[in-house]
Structures are given as C-alpha cells and as structure tokens.
N, C-alpha and C positions, 0 to 999 in steps of 0.2 A: 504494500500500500504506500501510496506517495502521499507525502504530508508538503505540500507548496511552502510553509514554513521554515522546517529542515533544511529543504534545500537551499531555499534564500538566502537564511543565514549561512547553511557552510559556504558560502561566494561574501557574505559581510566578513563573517569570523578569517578568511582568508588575507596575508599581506597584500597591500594594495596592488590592485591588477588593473592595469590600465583597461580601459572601456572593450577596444577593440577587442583583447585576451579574453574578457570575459565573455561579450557574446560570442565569440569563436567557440570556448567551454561550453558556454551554454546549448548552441546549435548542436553541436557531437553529443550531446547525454544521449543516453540511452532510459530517458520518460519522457510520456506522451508528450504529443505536437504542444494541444491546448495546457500542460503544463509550464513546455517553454513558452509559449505566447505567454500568458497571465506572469511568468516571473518577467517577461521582458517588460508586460506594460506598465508592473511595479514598479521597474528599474526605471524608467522611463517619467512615472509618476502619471502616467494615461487613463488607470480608473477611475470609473465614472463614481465619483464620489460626491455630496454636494458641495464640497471644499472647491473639487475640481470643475463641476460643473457651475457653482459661482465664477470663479477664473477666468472661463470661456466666455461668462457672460450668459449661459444658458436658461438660468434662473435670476432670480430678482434678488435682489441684497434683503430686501424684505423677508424672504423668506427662511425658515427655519434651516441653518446647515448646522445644526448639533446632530448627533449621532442618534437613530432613534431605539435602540438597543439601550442608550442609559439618559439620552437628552443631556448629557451634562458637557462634554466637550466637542467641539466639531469635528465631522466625521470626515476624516481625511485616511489616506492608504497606510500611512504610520499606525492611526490610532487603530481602524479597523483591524490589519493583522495583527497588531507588536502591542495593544495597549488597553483594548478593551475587553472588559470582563466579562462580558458576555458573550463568549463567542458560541 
C-alpha cells in the first residue's frame, strides 16, 4: 500500500536535491502514475485548495478559506497533508 505521505517526505527528509534530480527520481519510481502526479502537484503547490484557489483569484476573499475539517486555520497543501488532525 502507498501512503503519498511517506513518500513525500522521504524526497523532504533527503539532502537537498536540486528540482530537476528530483522529478527525474520521481518519474522512475516504481508507484502509480496518479501517485507521481498528486506528489508532483504538491511539489509544485497546484492543489486545488481554497488557499490556492483564492490565489488564482477563483473565489472571492469573502469567502471562507479555513479548513473545513476543523474551520480553524486555512486550508492550504501544508496544512491538509502535514498539519491537520483530522485526517
């Protein structure tokens, strides 16, 4: 079973790897396709988060981008994988 968190960090917990090394690594694993997508559009900062989709301008500033799993901090790709308790 793949855990898309595992993974992620053993490429954080790794000495600094310049971008290119890493998505090179990344493309050669050996799990699924839609595994490397979702870690590359982490790395990337791509999910559609409301943090992110404020950014783009998607949403209205008025609108709620706290997390709605706990409403208490905004829900960005950090918080959702690395910081929230609810998962």
């Amino acid at each position: 079973m793949y855990v898309v968190k595992e993974v992620y960090g053993s490429f954080i917990s790794e000495e600094t790897v310049e971008n290119e090394d890493f998505y090179q690594i990344l493309w050669k694993l050996n799990i699924p396709s839609k595994v490397k997508d979702f870690i590359w559009r982490v790395t990337l900062d791509r999910i559609q988060t409301m943090d992110n989709l404020n950014k783009r301008h998607i949403i209205t500033v008025e609108a709620n981008l706290n997390c709605v799993f706990n409403n208490e901090f905004v829900e960005s790709s950090n918080h959702l994988l690395f910081e929230c308790k609810y998962k």
